[in-house]
N, C-alpha and C positions, 0 to 999 in steps of 0.2 A: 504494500500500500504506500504510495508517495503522498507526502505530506509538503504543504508551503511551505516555502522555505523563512527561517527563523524571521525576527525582526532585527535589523541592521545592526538599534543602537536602544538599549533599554531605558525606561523613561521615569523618573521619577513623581508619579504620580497618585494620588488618591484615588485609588478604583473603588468608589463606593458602590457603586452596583454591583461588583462581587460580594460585597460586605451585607447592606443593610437596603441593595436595591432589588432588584427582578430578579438577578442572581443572583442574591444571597437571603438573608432573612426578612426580605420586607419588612421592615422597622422604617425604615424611612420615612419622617412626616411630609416631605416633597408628594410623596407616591398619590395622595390622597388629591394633592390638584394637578399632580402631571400623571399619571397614570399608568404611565411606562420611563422609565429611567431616558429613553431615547429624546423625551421631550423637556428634559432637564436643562439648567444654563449650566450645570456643574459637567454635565455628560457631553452637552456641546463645544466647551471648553477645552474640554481634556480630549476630544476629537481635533478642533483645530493645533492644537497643541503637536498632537502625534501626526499631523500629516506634514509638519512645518520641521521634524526629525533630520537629522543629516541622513544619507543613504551611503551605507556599508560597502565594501568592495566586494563585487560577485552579486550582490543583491536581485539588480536587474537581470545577470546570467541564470540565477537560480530559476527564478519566476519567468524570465522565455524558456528554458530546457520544462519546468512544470505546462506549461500554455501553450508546448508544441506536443505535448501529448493526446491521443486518438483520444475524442468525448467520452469514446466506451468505456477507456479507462477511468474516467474518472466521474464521481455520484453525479448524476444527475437529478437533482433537487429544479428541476422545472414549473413546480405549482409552488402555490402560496395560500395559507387563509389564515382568516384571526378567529382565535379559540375562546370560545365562552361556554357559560353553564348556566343550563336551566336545569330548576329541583338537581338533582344528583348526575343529570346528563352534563359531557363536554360534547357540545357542538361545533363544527365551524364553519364558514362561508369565506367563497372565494376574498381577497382582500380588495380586487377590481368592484367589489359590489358596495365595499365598506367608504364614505364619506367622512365619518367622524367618530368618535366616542366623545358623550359628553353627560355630565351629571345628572342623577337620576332626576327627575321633576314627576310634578302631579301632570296629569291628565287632566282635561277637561271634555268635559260630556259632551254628545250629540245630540241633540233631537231627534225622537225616534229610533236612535241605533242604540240598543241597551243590549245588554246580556252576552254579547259575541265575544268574537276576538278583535273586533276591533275596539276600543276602550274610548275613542274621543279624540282629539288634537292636544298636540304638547308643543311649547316655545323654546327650536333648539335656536341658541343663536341670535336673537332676534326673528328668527325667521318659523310657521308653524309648518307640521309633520303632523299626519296621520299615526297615532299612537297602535302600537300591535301586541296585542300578547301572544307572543309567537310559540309561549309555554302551550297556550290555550288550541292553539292553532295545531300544532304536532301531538298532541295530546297525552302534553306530559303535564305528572302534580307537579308544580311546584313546591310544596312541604314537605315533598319527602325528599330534604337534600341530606348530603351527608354532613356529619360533624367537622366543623374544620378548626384544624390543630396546626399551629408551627408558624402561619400564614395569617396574613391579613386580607380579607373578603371586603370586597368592593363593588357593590351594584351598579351600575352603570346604563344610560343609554348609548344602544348601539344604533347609529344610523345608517340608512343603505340607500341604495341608488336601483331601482328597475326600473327601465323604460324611462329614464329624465323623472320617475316620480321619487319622492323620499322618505325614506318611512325611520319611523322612530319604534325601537323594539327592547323593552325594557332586560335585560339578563342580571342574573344574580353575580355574577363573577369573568372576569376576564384574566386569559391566561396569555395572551398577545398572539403576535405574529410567528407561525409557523411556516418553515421552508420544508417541503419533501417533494419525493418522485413518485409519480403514477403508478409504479411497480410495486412500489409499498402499500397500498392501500390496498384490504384485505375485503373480506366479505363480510357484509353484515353479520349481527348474529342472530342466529334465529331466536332469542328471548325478547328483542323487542317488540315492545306493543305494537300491534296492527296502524296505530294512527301515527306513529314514528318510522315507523319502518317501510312506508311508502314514500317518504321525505327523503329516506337514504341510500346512496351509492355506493360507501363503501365505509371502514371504519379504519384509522388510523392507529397506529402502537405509539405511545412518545411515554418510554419509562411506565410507570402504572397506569397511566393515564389509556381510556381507551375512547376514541373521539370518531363521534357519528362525520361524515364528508355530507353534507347535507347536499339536496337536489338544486343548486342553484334557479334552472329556468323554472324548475316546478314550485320552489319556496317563491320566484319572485310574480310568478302567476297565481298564487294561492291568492299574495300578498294584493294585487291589483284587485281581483275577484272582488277584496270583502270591499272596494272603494264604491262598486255601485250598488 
């Protein structure tokens, strides 16, 4: 297995996101309004920082002999989604569908639309979104999540994009942005519920974690449906 080649010149720097950010123990009070260490000014910092590094001799040889190698050799991580949870499920959806994450808010009611999945319009931004309970929609409890130990749990609205519309879809937890290949993604499994398992494509491995690849065109056609 070939590996990048090292980094030139080692950097004296405060990695708190291995420590107390996304990598490490979520302790971080930053996390609660940036929501991924990536949106941090400490994390942007110490990014401009490392690209401004002197460049070692060989560095560039290492990295063309790595980037002349055949694709097949090497992973191909070609998809992407952002991982959330509803009740005890991790979900994810493409990251091309994802617009924003942004803090949980109330909903406000519709006239005559009560009882569904759809919940009302909510103010992301300045701007309003059709609110979705996409728990409600897939037909998962939400109260039956699991206990969470070590981590700090974060509710969040998740916003998306179908068709130029926007929908605002409340999640109990965000795990961010995953990189994988097509090859990985496994087959559902036959314990899920009939209202879940028509959503999904295929189910993902990351450590414990086992994460439904939800139906992109089918979640974002559900999701138009409940507009009229």
């Amino acid at each position: 297995m070939t590996t990048a080649p090292d980094q030139p010149h080692a950097l004296d720097l405060d990695d708190c996101w291995n420590r107390i950010g996304v990598a490490g123990d979520l302790s971080c009070p930053k996390l609660a309004q940036h929501v991924h260490c990536r949106n941090c000014d400490v994390y942007e910092g110490a990014a401009r920082h490392s690209m401004r590094r002197p460049v070692g001799p060989g560095y560039r040889d290492d990295w063309a002999a790595l980037l002349r190698q055949p694709q097949a050799e090497r992973a191909r991580h070609d998809h992407s989604g952002l991982v959330f949870r509803l009740g005890r499920e991790w979900l994810m959806l493409p990251t091309r569908m994802v617009s924003a994450v942004a803090p949980l808010a109330a909903s406000h009611s519709l006239p005559h639309r009560s009882g569904g999945a759809l919940t009302g319009i909510v103010n992301v931004g300045g701007t309003l979104a059709p609110a979705i309970a996409l728990a409600s929609m897939l037909g998962i409890d939400e109260n039956d999540a699991p206990v969470q130990g070590g981590r700090h749990v974060f509710a969040r609205l998740l916003v998306i994009v179908w068709e130029e519309q926007r929908f605002a879809l409340p999640v109990a937890d965000l795990h961010g942005i995953l990189r994988y290949g097509a090859a990985s993604v496994g087959a559902p499994a036959a314990t899920l519920n009939k209202g879940l398992q028509r959503f999904i494509t295929g189910v993902l491995t990351q450590g414990e974690m086992r994460i439904g690849v939800l139906d992109a065109p089918l979640v974002g056609h559900q999701l138009t449906r409940l507009l009229r």
